[in-house]
TORKOL-4160 file (C-alpha; in steps of 0.2 Angstrom, whole numbers, padded with zeros to 4 digits, m for minus):
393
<pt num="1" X="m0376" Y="m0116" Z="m0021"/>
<pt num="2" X="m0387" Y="m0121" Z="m0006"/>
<pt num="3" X="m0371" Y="m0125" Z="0005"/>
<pt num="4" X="m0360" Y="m0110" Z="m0001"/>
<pt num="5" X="m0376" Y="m0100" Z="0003"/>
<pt num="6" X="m0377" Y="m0109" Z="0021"/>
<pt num="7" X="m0356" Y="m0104" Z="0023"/>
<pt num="8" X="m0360" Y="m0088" Z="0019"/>
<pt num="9" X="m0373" Y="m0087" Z="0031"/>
<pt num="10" X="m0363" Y="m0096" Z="0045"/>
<pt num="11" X="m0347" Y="m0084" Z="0039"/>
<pt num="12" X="m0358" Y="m0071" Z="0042"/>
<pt num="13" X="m0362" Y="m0076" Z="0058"/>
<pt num="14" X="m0345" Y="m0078" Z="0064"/>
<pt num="15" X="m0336" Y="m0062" Z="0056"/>
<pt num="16" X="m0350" Y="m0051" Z="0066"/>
<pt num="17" X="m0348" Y="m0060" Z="0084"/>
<pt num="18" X="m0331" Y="m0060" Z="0081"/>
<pt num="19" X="m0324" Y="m0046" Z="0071"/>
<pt num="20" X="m0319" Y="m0030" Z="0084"/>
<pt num="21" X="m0326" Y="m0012" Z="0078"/>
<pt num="22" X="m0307" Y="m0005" Z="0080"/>
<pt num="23" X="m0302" Y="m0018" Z="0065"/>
<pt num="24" X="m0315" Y="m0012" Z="0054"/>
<pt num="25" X="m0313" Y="0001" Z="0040"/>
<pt num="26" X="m0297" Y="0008" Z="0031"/>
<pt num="27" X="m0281" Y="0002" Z="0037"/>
<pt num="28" X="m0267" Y="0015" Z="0041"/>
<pt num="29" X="m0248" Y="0009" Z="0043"/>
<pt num="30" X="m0251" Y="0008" Z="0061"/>
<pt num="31" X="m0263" Y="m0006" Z="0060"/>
<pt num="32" X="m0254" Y="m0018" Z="0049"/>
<pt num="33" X="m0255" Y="m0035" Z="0060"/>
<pt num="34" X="m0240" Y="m0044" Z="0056"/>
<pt num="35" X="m0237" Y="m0057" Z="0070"/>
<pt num="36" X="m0221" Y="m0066" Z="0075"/>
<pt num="37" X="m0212" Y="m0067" Z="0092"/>
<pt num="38" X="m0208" Y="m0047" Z="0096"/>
<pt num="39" X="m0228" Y="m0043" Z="0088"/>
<pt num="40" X="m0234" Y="m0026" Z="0091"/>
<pt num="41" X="m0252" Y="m0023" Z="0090"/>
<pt num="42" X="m0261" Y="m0006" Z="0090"/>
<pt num="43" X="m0274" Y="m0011" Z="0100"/>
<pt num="44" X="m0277" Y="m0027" Z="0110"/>
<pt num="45" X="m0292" Y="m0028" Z="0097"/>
<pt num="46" X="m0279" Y="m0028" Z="0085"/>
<pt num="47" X="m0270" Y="m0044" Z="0094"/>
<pt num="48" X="m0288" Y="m0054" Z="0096"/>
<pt num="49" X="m0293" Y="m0053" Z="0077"/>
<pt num="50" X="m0276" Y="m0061" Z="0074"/>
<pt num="51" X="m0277" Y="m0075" Z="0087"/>
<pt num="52" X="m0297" Y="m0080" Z="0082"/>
<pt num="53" X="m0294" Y="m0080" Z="0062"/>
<pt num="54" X="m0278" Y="m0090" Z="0067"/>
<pt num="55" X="m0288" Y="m0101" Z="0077"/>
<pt num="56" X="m0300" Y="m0104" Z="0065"/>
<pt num="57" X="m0288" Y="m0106" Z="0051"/>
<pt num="58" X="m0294" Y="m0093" Z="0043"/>
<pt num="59" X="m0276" Y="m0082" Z="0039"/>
<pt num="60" X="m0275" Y="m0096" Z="0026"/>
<pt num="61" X="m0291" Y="m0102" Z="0021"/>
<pt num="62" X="m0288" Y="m0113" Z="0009"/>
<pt num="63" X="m0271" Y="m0121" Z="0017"/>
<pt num="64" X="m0276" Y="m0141" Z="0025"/>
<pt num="65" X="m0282" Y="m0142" Z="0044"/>
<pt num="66" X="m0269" Y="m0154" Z="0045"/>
<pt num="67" X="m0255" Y="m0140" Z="0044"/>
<pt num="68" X="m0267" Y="m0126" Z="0053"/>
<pt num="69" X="m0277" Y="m0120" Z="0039"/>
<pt num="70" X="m0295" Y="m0117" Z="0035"/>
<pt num="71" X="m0297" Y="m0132" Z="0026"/>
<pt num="72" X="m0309" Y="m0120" Z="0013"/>
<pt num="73" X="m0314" Y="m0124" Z="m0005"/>
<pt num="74" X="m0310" Y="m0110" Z="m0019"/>
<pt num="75" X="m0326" Y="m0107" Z="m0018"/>
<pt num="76" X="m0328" Y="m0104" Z="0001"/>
<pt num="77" X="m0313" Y="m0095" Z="0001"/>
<pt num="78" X="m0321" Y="m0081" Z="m0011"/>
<pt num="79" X="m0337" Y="m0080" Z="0001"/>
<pt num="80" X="m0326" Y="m0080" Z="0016"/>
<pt num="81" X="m0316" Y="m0064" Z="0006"/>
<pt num="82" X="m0334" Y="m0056" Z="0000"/>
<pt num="83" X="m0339" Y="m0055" Z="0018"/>
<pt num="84" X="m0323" Y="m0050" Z="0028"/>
<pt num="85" X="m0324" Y="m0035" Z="0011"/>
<pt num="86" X="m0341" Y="m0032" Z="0015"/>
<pt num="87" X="m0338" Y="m0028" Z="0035"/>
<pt num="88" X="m0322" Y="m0018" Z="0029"/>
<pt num="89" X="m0311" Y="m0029" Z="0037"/>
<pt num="90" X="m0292" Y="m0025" Z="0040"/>
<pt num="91" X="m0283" Y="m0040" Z="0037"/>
<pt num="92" X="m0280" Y="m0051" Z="0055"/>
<pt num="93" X="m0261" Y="m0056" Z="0048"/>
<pt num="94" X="m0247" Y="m0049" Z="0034"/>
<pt num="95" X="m0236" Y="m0064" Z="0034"/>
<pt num="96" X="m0222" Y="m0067" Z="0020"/>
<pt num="97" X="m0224" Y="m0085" Z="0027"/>
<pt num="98" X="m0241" Y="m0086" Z="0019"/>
<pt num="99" X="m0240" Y="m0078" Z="0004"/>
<pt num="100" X="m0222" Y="m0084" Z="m0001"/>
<pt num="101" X="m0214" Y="m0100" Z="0010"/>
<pt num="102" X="m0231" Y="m0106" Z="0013"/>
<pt num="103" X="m0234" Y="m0112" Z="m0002"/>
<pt num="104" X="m0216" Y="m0118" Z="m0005"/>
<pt num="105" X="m0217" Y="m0127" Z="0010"/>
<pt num="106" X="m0233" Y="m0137" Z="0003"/>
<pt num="107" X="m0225" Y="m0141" Z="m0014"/>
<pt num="108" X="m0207" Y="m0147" Z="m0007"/>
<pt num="109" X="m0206" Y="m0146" Z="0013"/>
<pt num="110" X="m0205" Y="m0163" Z="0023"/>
<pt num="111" X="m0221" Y="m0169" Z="0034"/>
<pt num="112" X="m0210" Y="m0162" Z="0046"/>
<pt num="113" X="m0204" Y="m0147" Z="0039"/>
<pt num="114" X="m0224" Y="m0144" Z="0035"/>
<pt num="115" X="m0228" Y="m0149" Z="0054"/>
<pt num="116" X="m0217" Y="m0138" Z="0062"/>
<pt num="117" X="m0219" Y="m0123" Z="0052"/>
<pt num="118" X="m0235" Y="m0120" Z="0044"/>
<pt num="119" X="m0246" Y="m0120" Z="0059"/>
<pt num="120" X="m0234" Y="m0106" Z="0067"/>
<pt num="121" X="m0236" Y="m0095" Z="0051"/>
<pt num="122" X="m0257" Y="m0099" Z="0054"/>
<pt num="123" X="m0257" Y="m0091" Z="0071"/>
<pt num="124" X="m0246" Y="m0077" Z="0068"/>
<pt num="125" X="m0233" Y="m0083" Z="0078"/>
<pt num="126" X="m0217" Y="m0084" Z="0065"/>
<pt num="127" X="m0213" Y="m0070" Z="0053"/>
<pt num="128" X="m0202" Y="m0071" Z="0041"/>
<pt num="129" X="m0192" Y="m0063" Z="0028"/>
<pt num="130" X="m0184" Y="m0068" Z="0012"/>
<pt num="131" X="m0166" Y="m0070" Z="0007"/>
<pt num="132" X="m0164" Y="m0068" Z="m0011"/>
<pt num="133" X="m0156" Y="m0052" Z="m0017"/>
<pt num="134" X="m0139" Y="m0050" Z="m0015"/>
<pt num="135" X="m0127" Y="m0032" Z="m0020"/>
<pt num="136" X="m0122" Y="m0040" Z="m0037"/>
<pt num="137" X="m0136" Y="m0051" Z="m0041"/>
<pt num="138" X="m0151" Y="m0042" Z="m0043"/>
<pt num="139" X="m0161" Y="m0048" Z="m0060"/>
<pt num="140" X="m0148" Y="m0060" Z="m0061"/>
<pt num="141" X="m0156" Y="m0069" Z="m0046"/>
<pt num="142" X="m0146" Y="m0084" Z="m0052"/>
<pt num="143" X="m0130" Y="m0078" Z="m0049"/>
<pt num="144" X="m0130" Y="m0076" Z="m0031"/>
<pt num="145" X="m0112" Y="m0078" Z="m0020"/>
<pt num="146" X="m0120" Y="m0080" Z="m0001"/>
<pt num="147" X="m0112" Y="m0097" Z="0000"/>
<pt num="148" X="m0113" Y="m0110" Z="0013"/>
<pt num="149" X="m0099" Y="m0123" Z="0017"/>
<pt num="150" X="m0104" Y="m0142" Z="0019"/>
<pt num="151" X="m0098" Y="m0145" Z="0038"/>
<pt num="152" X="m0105" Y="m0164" Z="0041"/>
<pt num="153" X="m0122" Y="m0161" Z="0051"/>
<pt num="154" X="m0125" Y="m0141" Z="0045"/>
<pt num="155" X="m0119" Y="m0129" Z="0034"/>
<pt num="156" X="m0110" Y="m0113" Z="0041"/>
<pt num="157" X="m0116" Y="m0097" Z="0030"/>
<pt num="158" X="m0105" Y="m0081" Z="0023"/>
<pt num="159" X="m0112" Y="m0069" Z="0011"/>
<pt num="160" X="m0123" Y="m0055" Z="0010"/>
<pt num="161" X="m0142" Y="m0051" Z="0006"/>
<pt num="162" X="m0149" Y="m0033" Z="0000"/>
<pt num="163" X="m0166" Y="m0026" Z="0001"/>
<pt num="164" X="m0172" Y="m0040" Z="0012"/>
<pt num="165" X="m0189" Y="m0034" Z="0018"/>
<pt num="166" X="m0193" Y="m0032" Z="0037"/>
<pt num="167" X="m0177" Y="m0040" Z="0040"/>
<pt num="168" X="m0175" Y="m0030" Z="0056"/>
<pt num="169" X="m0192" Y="m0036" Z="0063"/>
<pt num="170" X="m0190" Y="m0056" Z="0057"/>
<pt num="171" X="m0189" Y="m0069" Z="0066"/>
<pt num="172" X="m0183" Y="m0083" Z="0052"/>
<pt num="173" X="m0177" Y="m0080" Z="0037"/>
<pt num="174" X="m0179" Y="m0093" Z="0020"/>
<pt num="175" X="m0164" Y="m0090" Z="0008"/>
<pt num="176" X="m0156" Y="m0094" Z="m0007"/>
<pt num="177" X="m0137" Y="m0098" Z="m0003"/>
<pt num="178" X="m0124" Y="m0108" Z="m0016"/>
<pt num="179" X="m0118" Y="m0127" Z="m0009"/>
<pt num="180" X="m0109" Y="m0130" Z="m0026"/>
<pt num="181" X="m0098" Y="m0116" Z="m0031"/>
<pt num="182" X="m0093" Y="m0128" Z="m0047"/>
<pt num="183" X="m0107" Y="m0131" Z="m0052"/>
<pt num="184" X="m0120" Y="m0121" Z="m0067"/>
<pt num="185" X="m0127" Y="m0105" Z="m0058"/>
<pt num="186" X="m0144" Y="m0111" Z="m0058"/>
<pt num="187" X="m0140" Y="m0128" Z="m0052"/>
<pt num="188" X="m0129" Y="m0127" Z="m0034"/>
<pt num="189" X="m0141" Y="m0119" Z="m0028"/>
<pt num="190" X="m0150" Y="m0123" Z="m0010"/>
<pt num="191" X="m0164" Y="m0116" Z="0000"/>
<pt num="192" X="m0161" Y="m0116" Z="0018"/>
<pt num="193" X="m0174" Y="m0110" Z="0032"/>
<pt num="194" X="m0163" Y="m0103" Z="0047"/>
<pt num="195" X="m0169" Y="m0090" Z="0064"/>
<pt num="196" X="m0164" Y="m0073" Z="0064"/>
<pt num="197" X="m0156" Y="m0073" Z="0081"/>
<pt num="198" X="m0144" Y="m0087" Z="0075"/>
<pt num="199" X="m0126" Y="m0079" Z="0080"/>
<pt num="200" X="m0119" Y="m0072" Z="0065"/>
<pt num="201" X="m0133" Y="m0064" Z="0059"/>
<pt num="202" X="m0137" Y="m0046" Z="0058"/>
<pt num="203" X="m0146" Y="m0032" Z="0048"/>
<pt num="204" X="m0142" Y="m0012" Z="0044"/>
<pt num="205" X="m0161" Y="m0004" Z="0039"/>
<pt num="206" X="m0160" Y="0005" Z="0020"/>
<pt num="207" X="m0171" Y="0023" Z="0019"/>
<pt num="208" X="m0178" Y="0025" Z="0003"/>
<pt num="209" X="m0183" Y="0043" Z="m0004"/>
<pt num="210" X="m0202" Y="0042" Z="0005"/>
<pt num="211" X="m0191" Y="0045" Z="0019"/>
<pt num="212" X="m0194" Y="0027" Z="0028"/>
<pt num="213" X="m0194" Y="0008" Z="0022"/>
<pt num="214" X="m0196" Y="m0007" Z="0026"/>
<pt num="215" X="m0180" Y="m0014" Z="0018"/>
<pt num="216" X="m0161" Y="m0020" Z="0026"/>
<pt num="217" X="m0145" Y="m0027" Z="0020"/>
<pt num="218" X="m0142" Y="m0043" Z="0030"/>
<pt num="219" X="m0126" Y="m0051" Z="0033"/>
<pt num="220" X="m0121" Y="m0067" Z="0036"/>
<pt num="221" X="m0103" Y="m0072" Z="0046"/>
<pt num="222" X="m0101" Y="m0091" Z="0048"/>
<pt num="223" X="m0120" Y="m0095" Z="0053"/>
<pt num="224" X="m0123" Y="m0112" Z="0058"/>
<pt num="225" X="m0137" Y="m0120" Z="0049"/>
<pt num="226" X="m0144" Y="m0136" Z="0053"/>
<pt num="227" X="m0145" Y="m0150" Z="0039"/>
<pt num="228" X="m0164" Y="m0152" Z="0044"/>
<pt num="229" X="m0168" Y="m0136" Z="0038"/>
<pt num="230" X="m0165" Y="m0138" Z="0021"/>
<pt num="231" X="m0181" Y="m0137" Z="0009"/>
<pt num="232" X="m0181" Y="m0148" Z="m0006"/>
<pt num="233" X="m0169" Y="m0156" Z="m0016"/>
<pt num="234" X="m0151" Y="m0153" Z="m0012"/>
<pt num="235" X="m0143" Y="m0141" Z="m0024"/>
<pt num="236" X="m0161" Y="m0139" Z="m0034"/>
<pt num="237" X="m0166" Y="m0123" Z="m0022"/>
<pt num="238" X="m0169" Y="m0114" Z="m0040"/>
<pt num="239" X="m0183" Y="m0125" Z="m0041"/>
<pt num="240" X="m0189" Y="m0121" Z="m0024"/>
<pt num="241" X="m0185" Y="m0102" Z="m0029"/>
<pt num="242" X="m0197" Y="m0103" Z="m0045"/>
<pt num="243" X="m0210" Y="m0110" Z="m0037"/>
<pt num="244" X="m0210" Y="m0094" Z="m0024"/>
<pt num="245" X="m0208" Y="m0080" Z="m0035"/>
<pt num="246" X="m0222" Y="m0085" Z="m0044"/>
<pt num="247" X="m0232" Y="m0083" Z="m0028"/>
<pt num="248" X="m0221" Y="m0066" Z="m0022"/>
<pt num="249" X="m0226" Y="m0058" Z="m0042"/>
<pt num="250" X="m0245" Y="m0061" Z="m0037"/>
<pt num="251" X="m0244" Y="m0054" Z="m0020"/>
<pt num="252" X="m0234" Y="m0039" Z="m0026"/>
<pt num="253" X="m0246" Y="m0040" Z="m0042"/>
<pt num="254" X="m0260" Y="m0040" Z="m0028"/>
<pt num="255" X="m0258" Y="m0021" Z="m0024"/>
<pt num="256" X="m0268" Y="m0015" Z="m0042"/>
<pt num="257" X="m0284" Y="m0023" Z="m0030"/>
<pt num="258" X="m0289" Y="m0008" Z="m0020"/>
<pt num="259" X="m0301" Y="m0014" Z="m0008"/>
<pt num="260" X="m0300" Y="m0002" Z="0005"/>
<pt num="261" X="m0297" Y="0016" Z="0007"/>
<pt num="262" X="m0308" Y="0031" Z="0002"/>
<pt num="263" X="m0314" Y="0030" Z="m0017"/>
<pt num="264" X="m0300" Y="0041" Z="m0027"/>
<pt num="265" X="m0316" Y="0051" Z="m0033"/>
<pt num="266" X="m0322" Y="0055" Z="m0016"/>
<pt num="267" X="m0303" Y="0061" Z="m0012"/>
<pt num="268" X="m0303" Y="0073" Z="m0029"/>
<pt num="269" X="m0321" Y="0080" Z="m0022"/>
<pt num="270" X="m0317" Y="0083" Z="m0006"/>
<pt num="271" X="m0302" Y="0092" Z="m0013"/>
<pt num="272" X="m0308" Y="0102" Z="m0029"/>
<pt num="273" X="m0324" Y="0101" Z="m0026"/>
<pt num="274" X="m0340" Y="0098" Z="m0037"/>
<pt num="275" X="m0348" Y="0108" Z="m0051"/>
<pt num="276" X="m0366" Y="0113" Z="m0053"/>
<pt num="277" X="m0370" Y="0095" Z="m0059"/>
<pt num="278" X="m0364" Y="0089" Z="m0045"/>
<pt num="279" X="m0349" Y="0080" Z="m0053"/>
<pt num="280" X="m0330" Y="0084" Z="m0049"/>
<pt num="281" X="m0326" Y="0099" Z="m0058"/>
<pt num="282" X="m0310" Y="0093" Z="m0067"/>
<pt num="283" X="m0316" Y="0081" Z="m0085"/>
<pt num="284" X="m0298" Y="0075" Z="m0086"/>
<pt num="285" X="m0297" Y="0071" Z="m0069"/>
<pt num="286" X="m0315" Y="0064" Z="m0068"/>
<pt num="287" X="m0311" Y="0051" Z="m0086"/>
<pt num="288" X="m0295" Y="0046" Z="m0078"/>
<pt num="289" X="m0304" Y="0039" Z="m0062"/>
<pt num="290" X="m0316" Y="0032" Z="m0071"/>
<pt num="291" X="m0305" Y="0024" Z="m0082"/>
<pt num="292" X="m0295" Y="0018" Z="m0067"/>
<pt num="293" X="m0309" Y="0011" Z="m0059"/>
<pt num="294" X="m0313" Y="0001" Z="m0074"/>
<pt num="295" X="m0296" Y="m0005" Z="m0076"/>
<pt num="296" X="m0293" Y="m0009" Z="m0058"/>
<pt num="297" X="m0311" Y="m0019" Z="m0057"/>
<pt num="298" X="m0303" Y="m0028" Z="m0074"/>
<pt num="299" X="m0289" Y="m0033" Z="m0065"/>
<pt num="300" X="m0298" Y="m0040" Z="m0049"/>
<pt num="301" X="m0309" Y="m0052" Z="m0059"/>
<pt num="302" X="m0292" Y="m0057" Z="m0067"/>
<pt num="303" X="m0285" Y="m0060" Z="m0053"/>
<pt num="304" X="m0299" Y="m0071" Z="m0047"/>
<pt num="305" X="m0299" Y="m0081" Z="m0063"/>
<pt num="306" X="m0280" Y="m0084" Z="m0062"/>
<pt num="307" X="m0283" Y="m0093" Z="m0043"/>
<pt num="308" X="m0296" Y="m0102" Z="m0052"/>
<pt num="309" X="m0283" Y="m0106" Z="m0064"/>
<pt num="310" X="m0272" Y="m0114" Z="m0052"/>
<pt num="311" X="m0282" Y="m0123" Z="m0041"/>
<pt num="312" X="m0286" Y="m0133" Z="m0055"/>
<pt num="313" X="m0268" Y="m0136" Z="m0061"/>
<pt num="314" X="m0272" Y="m0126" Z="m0075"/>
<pt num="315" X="m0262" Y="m0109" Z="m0072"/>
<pt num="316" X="m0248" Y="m0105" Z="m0085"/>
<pt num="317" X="m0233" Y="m0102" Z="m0072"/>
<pt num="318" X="m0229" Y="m0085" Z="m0082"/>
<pt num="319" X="m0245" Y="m0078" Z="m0078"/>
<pt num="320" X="m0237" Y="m0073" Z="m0062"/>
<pt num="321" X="m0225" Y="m0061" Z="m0073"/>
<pt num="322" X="m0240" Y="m0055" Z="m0081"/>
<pt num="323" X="m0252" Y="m0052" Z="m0065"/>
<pt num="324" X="m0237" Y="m0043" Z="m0057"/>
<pt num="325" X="m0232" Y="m0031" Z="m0069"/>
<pt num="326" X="m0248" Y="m0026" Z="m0072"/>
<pt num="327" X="m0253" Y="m0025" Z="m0054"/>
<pt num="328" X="m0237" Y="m0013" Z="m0051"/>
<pt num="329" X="m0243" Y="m0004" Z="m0065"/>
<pt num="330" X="m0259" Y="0000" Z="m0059"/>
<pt num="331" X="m0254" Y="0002" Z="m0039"/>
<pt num="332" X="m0241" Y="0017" Z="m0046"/>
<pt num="333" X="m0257" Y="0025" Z="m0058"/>
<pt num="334" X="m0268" Y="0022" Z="m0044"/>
<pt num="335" X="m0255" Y="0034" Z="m0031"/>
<pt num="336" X="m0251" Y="0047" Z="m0046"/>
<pt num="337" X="m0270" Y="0049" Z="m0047"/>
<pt num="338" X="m0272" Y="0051" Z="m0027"/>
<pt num="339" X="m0258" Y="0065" Z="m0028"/>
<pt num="340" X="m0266" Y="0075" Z="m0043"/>
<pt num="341" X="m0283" Y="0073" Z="m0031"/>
<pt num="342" X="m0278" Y="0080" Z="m0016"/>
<pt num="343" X="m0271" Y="0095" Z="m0027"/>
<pt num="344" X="m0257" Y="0105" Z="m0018"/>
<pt num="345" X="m0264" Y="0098" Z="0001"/>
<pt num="346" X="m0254" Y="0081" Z="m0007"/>
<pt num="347" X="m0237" Y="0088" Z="m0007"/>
<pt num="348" X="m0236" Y="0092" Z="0013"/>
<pt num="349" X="m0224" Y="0081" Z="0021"/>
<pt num="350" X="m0223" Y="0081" Z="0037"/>
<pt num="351" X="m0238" Y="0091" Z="0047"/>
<pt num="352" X="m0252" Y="0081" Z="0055"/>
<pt num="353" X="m0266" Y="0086" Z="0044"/>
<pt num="354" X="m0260" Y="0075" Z="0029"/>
<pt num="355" X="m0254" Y="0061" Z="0043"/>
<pt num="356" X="m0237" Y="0064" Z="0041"/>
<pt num="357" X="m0235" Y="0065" Z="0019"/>
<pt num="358" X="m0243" Y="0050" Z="0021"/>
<pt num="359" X="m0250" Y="0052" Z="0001"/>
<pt num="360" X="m0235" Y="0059" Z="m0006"/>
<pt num="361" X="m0222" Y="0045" Z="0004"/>
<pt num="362" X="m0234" Y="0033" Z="m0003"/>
<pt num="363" X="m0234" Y="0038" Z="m0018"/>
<pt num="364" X="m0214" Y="0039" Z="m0019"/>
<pt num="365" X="m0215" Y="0021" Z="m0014"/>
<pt num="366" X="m0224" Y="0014" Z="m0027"/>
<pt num="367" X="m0210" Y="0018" Z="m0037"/>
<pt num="368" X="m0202" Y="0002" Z="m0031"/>
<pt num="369" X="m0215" Y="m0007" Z="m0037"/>
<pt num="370" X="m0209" Y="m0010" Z="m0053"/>
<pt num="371" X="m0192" Y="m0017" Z="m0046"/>
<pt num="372" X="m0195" Y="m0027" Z="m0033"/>
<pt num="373" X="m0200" Y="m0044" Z="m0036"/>
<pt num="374" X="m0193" Y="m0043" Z="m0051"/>
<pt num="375" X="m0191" Y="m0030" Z="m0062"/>
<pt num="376" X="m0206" Y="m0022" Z="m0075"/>
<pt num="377" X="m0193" Y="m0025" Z="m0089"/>
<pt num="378" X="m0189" Y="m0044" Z="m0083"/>
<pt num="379" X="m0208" Y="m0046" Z="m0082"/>
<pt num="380" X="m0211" Y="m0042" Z="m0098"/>
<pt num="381" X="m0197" Y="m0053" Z="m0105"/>
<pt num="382" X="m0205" Y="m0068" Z="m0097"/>
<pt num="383" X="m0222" Y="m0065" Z="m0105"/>
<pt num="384" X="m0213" Y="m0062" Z="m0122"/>
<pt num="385" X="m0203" Y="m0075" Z="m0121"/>
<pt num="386" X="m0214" Y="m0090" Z="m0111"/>
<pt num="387" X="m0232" Y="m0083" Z="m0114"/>
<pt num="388" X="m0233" Y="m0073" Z="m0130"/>
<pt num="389" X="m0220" Y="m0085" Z="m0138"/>
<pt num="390" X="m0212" Y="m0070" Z="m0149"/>
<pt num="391" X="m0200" Y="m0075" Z="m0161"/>
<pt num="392" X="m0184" Y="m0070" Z="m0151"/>
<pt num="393" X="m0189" Y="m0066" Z="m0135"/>
């Protein structure tokens, strides 16, 4: 306890020397840092936070100095992540390639693979996206047609990817493409690391009903990938694919943690107003809050107990399901309770005063939530069937 108290201290020190004003407090979508070779940055504040967490290894905290990380214990970790909440810290990198290939990478990238890549995705200097859905294979990940044709040294790619996140703005891409077209669907399977400015490759945005999103079809006509950039086993890239959606279910799970923002009861005051008691007026309105607070603080501890979990070797992998499902669930209650707080002011779409709809195009985006990832009903299969153990599930 003495030298997580002495961290603390020292992290302390550093986050206050270190972490500029402009990156303090509520993030708006403006601000998101997400790195990679075509970065925009709102301020040059913005573009420092990234480089001196990078630095210090900090974007990943618990990922090995030797790959770039910060090296951190569990334990640190949460004392790093108390103290950048306590400052109100927006976070200094968004980065698929830590929440999702990072860890992939780790559990079955060559040294080299590791060398190469991991540091980049540290310092923001890499973004990538993910290469999983295709038109007709949706839940049925598994059943996916993007093929790629052996060609000696590389591979040359034909097939097509849907909702492929930030495609547009990628630099590299990690994807699931089919080497044996004979073999059972979820064996034949390979995943294959390849940049997004290989010829061949290009990306047509898709608007959702908020109006905006961050979501493309890609397409692939005879990319060239190299044979070096395959990650595993050859023809065992479902087992890579597992091993990632776990960790893309807990991000997307992630969103029931609200950690920033104004409080959902300070948004109904500000909006109905209080009563003589000084309490917001509205009793239904006021339970649910409450009852969404309790719930979402639930859910946090959960969350931490589930990392615990893992870094002991101890986690179930379907508590990914579960973590996500539930997250979803409570990132879309958390938004319907946002639009009934800012009363009829929510529903404005496009004037300055409620930042361009931002609530209400929020809100209409947490309905993909529950697909993305996965879907609720897929979710709830998995724990039925893997954690519950119901009799035919």
């Amino acid at each position: 306890m003495a030298d997580l108290e002495t961290f603390r201290a020292e992290t302390r020190a550093w986050l206050e020397e270190n972490c500029p004003p402009e990156v303090r407090g509520p993030a708006g979508d403006e601000d998101g840092i997400w790195g990679g070779r075509e970065a925009t940055f709102k301020t040059p504040q913005h573009k420092l936070w990234m480089e001196r967490m990078g630095a210090k290894g900090w974007t990943a905290p618990e990922w090995p100095k030797a790959y770039g990380g910060g090296g951190l214990s569990r334990e640190e970790a949460k004392v790093l992540q108390s103290e950048l909440r306590r400052i109100k810290a927006q976070p200094a990198l968004n980065s698929f390639g830590i929440w999702m290939l990072g860890p992939a990478l780790l559990a079955f990238g060559t040294e080299e693979q590791k060398q190469r890549f991991l540091p980049e995705i540290v310092r923001g200097e890499i973004r990538w996206c993910q290469g999983y859905s295709e038109p007709g294979s949706g839940s049925d990940l598994a059943s996916i047609q993007t093929r790629a044709e052996d060609k000696g040294d590389h591979w040359i790619v034909n097939g097509q990817k849907v909702w492929t996140s930030y495609a547009d703005k990628a630099d590299w891409i990690f994807c699931l493409v089919r080497t044996d077209p004979e073999a059972p669907k979820h064996l034949g399977i390979s995943f294959v690391l390849f940049d997004m400015a290989t010829k061949g490759v290009s990306t047509r945005p898709i608007t959702l009903i908020s109006g905006k999103s961050p979501f493309c079809e890609t397409f692939f006509d005879d990319v060239r990938v190299e044979k070096e950039n395959l990650v595993g086993t050859l023809n065992r890239g479902w087992d890579v694919a597992k091993h990632l959606l776990a960790h893309e279910r807990t991000m997307i799970g992630a969103m029931g943690e609200v950690r920033a923002g104004r409080p959902l009861g300070q948004v109904a005051t500000d909006s109905i107003g209080v009563g003589e008691d000084g309490r917001l007026e509205d009793p239904m309105l006021r339970a649910r809050i409450a009852e969404m607070e309790v719930d979402a603080a639930a859910f946090r501890l959960a969350m931490e107990r589930t990392g615990d979990l893992a870094k002991a070797g101890q986690a179930h992998p379907a508590i990914a399901s579960m973590l996500k499902y539930y997250g979803s669930e409570l990132n879309k209650r958390r938004h319907e309770l946002l639009m009934a707080a800012g009363g009829s002011d929510a529903l404005e779409w496009e004037s300055d005063r409620s930042d361009h709809g931002r609530s209400a195009r929020d809100w209409l985006r947490t309905k993909a939530n529950s697909i993305e990832g996965g879907t609720s009903e897929v979710q709830l299969n998995i724990i039925a069937k893997h954690l519950l153990q119901l009799p035919g599930a």
